[in-house]
N, C-alpha and C positions, 0 to 999 in steps of 0.2 A: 388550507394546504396542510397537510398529516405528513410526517416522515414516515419511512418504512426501513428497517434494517434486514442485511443482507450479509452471510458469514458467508467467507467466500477460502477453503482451504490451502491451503501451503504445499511445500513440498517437503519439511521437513527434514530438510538439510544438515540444521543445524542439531544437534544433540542436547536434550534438555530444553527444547526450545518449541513454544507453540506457536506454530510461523500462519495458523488461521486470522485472518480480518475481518474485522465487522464493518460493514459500509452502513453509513446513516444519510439517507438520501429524500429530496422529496420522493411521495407518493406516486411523482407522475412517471418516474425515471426507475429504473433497476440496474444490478450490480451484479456483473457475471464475470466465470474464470474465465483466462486467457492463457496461456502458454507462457511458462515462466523461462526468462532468456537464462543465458549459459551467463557463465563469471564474467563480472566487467574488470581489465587491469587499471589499477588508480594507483599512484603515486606511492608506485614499487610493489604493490599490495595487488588485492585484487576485492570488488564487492560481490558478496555470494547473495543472488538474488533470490526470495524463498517464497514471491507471492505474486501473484500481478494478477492485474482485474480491469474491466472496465466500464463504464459506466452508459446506457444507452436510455432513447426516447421508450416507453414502454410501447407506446403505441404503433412505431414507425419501425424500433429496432436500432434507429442511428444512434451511433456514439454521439453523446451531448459530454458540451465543456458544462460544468454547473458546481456548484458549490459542494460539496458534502464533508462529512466526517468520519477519520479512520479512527479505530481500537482498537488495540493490540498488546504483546505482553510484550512488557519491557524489555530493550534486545539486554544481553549478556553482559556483565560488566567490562568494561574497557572497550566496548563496539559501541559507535555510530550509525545511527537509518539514515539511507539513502535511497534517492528516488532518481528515475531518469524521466526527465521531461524529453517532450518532443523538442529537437532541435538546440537541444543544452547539454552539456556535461553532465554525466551525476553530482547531486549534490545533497548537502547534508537536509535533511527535515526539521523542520520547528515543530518539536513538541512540546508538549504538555502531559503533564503527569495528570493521572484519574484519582490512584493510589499506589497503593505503594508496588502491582506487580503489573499496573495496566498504566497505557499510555495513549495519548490518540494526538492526533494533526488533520489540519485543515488543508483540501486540496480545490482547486478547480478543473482541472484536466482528467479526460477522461479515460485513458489506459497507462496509468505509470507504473511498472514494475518496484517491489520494495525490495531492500536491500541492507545490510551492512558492511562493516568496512571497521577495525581487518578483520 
């Protein structure tokens, strides 16, 4: 089994900010755009969502749940990434730092919009 990665663009919402992702996915699966949602309100705030994707069987086209890996540029000081899962609240992301302007998280769900907050 070989990965394949897949940059997938943003919307560029934020200023100064490169809201493109790299998905890191097996070989058998692929990572396409989706239509990035409108603001979410959170706890007086609101999260400006700048990217969403989602992940499908190469063969079939069906969205698969499966493991992969995001990278992306560190959001803006003082903001938090968030994601919306099916059927949850937005909430914050477990990252991990690459270096010092790149970051990435492990996901298994296969259309979640990304996000920060405030």
């Amino acid at each position: 089994m070989a990965n394949a990665k897949y940059k997938i663009k943003g919307n560029n919402k934020i200023p100064n900010y490169d809201s493109e992702l790299e998905i890191d996915v097996d070989d058998r699966y692929e990572a396409y755009s989706k239509t990035i949602p409108g603001d979410t309100p959170y706890q007086g705030g609101k999260i400006t969502w700048f990217n969403c994707f989602g992940v499908r069987v190469k063969e079939t086209g069906k969205d698969a749940d499966v493991e992969y890996k995001v990278t992306l540029q560190a959001p803006p000081q003082g903001k938090t990434l968030f994601t919306q899962l099916p059927g949850s609240p937005p909430s914050p992301l477990p990252i991990e730092r690459v270096d010092k302007d790149k970051i990435k998280f492990t996901l298994n769900v296969g259309d979640p919009p990304t996000g920060y907050y405030p």
